[in-house]
C-alpha angles and dihedrals in degrees: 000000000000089000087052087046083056097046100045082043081062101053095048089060090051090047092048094041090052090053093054095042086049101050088049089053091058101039081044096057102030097033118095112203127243111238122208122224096269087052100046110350120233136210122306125214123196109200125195122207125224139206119247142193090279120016127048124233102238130121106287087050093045087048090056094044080054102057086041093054085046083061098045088047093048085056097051087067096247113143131215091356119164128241123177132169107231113194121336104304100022138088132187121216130195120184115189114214102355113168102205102026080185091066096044093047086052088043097047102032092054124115100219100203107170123202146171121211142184115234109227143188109286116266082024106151126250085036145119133196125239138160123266123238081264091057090254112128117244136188118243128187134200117321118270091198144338142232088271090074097054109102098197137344124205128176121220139157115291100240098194107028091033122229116070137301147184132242120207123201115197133214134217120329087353089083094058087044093059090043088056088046101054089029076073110047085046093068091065123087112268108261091034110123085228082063085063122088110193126205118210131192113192094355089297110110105237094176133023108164126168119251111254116258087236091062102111114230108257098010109063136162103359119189105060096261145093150175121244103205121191115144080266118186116228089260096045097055090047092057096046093048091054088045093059101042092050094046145227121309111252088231140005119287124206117197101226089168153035138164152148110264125200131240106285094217123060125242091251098060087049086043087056105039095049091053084053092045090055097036090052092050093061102041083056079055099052105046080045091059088035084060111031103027111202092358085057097063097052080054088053082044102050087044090059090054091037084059093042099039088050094050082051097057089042090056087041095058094041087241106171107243105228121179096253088036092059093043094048069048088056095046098049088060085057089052096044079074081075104082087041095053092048094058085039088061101041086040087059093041092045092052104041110015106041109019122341112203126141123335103248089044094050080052090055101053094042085062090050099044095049096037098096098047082052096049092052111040091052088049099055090049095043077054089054093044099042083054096048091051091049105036099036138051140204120028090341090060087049092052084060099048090051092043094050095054085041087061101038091044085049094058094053100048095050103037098040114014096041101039085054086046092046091045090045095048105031087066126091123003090009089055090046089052106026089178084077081064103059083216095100105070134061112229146233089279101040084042080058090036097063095053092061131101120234098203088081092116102057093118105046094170085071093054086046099044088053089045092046086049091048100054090044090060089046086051095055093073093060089064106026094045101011127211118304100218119205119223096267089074101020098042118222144192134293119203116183117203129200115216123206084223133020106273133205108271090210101048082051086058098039084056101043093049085051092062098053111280113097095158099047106125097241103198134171116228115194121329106301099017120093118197119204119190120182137149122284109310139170131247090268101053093049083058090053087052103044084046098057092049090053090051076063107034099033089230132033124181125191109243096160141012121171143152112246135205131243105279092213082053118188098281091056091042097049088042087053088050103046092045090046092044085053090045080050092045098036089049092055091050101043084051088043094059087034103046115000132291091245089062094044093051081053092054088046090050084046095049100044085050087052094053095041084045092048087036090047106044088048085052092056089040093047092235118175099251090206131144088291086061088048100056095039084047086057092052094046092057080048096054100040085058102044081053093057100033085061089049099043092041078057087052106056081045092059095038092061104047084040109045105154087042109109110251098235082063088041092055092042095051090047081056099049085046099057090037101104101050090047088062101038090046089048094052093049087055097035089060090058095045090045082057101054099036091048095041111019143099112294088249087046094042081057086038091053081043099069099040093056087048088059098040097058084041100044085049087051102043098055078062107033102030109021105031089051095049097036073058091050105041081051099059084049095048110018115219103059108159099005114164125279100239109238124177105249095357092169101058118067122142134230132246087272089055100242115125133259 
């Protein structure tokens, strides 16, 4: 029976709902968060590179040792860290949270020189005695091949011998390599030491296992792979398999330094962010309950669960909690009202503009009205975000990892836990009275919205002369005032001071911000030592500075000052460039197949005029473009495609229901239409971002900046930019948002099973 399909359709969403809200419970209440460097500080290394036989330790080599280290920490599983070149032969490295700071400096200051080796006759020439993984001495000859030829490593359990191994996959000519090298040793008796092929890291064998006797003389190992076994621990197999896949360090390091580091930032800013964070949030519930009534308060509640659900995941997932990280956090629950927002207003559509009819019903067909908008605008970010975990690294790789649980956690609170909130309220005496529901009336929008006409679009060159103009003048400020880079691309300075008496790490802020320098990274290193690391600046300067941490701490002596490079050096930027050019790439063909090329290359337009707009105003303001501006750069992007995605998804609706109807009137009914939910969505968020950028930290207030930047933008150019040029494209190529044919689109049923 369709009404018992319903019904058992509606029990599987509280089950599920009750399992999810279960398992947070738990991670809430036995999960300790992971705080970044800004929140609690870590432990700071200082390396040392060293000349070999064959490279010289200069720049250009320490720059490579330090991509390489950048590789070795993100698979340590240590989030947001800090790596900077300082001078020209040393690197600074800061791990946040890290639980046994001993592991992470082996593991880090290793060489990680992998090597093959024949095993030979003793007193053979071209050859040099070690000891075997057992302590016996063996005779190795020349290497066969080196760790630069292995494709992937991955540990895993023994499953014949017990304990733990590691599988190597080659690339190129390095598999053949590897077939010659055991071929030969094939052709030896078993038992015989030449039968042996030993595997060396660091010039320590590791692994010296005998050639199978199946192994055919001549021919050896064939397939590219092989298995390093050693009686490795867990641990142990864990850590040789991220050596070798990160590679070996261009030169010897030496560890000359570590240390315990402070938070960056002070307890005031946290303090303060985290008031603006709370007071933005309920101003975003109130304006909610002021709007949507009852039905305003399930969307306070599934944002509450959104915000909890999400924590959850991010403890899960042992993510480490920094202080941008946790606002761009606190603005994805504001945007979670989005999908709410977006059932509220077809709901309300549904029930007093197309077809009344009973409340519940009115719900039902608001889900399924807006079901397809949510599902795709959530897609097309969770693309963008899978890309940028795979394909990046550093903060840009986190930003992925947060985005893509911020997607995933919003589908399921508005498609399960608020559809069972919304069937279990809108019954009984709110379906007697639907005006307790806040779903029965228009609106004061909607009231505006339909006296408009939607042929306002009917000369798209205008809207794109005055956007071009706009972003011209954006540009501009690229070239008149230029981009004011923050230290994490430009690279700065870091001066460490020793104090005659601990001093008090906030006052020292408080100071050095007074004389000029508020973004300066204030630290304190050790008991009595205080680290300042700011961008490039000159001798007098550094004395302004020195001078403002001794009218704290009564003396200050200079122990360190050193240049230091970018911390997002060129490998990570290029690697951020190419992931977000293929999200870029993935979401326009995704809308391409799912709407219509013609629409995705009008998301795309929309987007690129969003970014030059963001980069452009905080070139004329003089803005710090840092990692903060980064991430908020990312949401933004986020954000421009999720608004035309709703509007384009409107438009394929409309165009279907309307097909002799001229398309600039399609595109600007679709507008008027979404309208609603476009402004009721932007001031729940704007609420948030006026919160942090009024009462935040100086680097959130920037990060909230340019947020609110893109949201206005984001909101204008579906209008102005993609609307215009999906018109235009159209007239070109006529066909731009046609229907997607379904079988009966026109019967689905409710959550009681009757159709609609």
């Amino acid at each position: 029976m369709p009404r018992e399909t319903a019904r058992r359709s509606m029990t599987g969403r509280a089950v599920v709902s009750l399992v999810v809200l279960a398992a947070t419970l738990y991670l809430l209440l036995t999960t300790a968060p992971r705080l970044g460097l800004d929140l609690r500080g870590g432990t700071q290394i200082v390396l040392e590179t060293k000349d070999s036989p064959t490279v010289t330790a200069d720049a250009e080599t320490t720059d490579r040792t330090l991509e390489v280290l950048r590789r070795r920490v993100d698979a340590l599983g240590v989030a947001e860290p800090m790596l900077a070149r300082s001078g020209d032969n040393r690197i600074i490295v800061e791990l946040p949270g890290v639980r046994d700071p001993r592991e992470a400096v082996e593991v880090i200051g290793r060489t990680a020189q992998l090597s093959f080796h024949p095993v030979l006759a003793t007193g053979a020439p071209d050859s040099r005695v070690l000891n075997d993984e057992s302590g016996q001495p063996i005779t190795l000859g020349p290497a066969a091949l080196t760790g630069d030829g292995v494709d992937e490593a991955r540990s895993s359990i023994d499953s014949q011998g017990g304990g733990w191994l590691v599988s190597v996959d080659f690339k190129g000519d390095s598999g053949r390599a590897w077939e010659r090298l055991t071929g030969q040793a094939a052709c030896s008796p078993p038992g015989d030491p030449a039968r042996r092929v030993a595997i060396a890291l660091d010039d320590k064998v590791i692994s010296s296992p005998q050639v199978s006797p199946q192994v055919v003389c001549g021919v050896g190992i064939v397939g590219g792979s092989t298995q390093i076994t050693g009686r490795f621990s867990p641990a142990e197999a864990k850590d040789l398999a991220l050596l070798i896949n990160a590679g070996a360090l261009p030169t010897p390091v030496e560890i000359i330094e570590q240390r315990t580091v402070g938070p960056t930032l002070g307890a005031a800013a946290i303090d303060a962010s985290a008031r603006a964070a709370v007071i933005g949030l309920a101003l975003t519930a109130l304006f909610l309950l002021a709007v949507y009534r009852l039905a305003g308060l399930i969307a306070v509640g599934a944002l509450v669960a959104y915000a909890a659900v999400s924590y959850a995941a991010l403890l899960a997932v042992g993510a480490t909690l920094t202080l941008p990280g946790l606002a761009g956090f606190v603005l994805a629950i504001g945007m979670a009202v989005d999908a709410t927002v977006l059932v509220f207003e077809r709901a309300r559509e549904e029930h007093s503009v197309k077809r009344g009819g009973s409340l519940p019903r009115s719900v039902s067909r608001g889900f399924s009205g807006a079901l397809s908008a949510i599902v795709d605008s959530n897609v097309t970010t969770l693309l963008a975000a899978g890309l940028l975990f795979w394909l990046a690294s550093g903060p840009v790789r986190g930003f992925g990892v947060t985005l893509s649980i911020g997607v995933v956690v919003a589908l399921f609170i508005s498609l399960v836990l608020t559809r069972l909130l919304l069937h279990l309220t809108m019954r009984g005496v709110v379906a007697r009275r639907p005006r307790l529901s806040g779903l029965t009336h228009e609106g004061r929008v909607r009231q505006w919205v339909n006296r408009r006409d939607p042929a306002f679009l009917g000369k798209p060159k205008r809207w794109l002369m005055v956007a071009g103009a706009v972003v011209i003048a954006a540009i501009a400020g690229l070239f008149v005032a230029g981009p004011n880079l923050g230290v994490e691309f430009t690279g700065g300075r870091v001066v460490e001071y020793s104090t005659s008496a601990p001093a008090d790490v906030e006052r020292v802020r408080d100071a050095v911000s007074d004389a000029g320098f508020p973004r300066a990274v204030v630290q304190m290193s050790g008991e009595k030592d205080i680290s300042v690391r700011t961008e490039p600046i000159d001798e007098d300067a550094t004395e302004r500075i020195r001078a403002a941490v001794a009218g704290v701490a009564g003396d200050a002596t200079e122990i360190r000052d050193e240049k230091i490079g970018p911390s997002l050096g060129a490998e990570l930027r290029t690697k951020a460039v190419i992931a977000l050019g293929l999200a870029v790439l993935a979401q326009l063909i995704y809308l391409a197949v799912r709407f219509d090329w013609r629409l995705g290359l009008a998301t795309v337009a929309a987007l690129a005029q969003d970014v030059l707009i963001i980069l452009g105003i905080f070139a004329w303001l003089g803005k710090s473009m840092d990692g903060v501006f980064l991430a908020a750069l990312l949401t933004v992007i986020g954000y421009s495609v999720n608004d035309s995605v709703v509007v384009f998804d409107r438009v394929r609706e409309v165009r279907g229901q309307h097909r002799k109807e001229p398309f600039p009137r399609v595109v600007g009914t679709a507008v008027l239409q979404t309208l609603p939910r476009t402004i009721n969505t932007g001031i729940g968020v704007l609420f948030v971002l006026g919160a942090l950028l009024v009462l935040g930290d100086g680097s959130l207030a920037d990060f909230a900046l340019a947020l609110l930047l893109g949201l206005v933008a984001g909101t204008v150019s579906t209008v102005a930019t993609a609307g215009p040029v999906a018109i235009l494209l159209d007239k070109r190529w006529p066909g731009a948002g046609r229907p997607v044919r379904k079988a009966n689109p026109t019967r689905q049923r409710d959550d009681n099973g009757a159709v609609v």
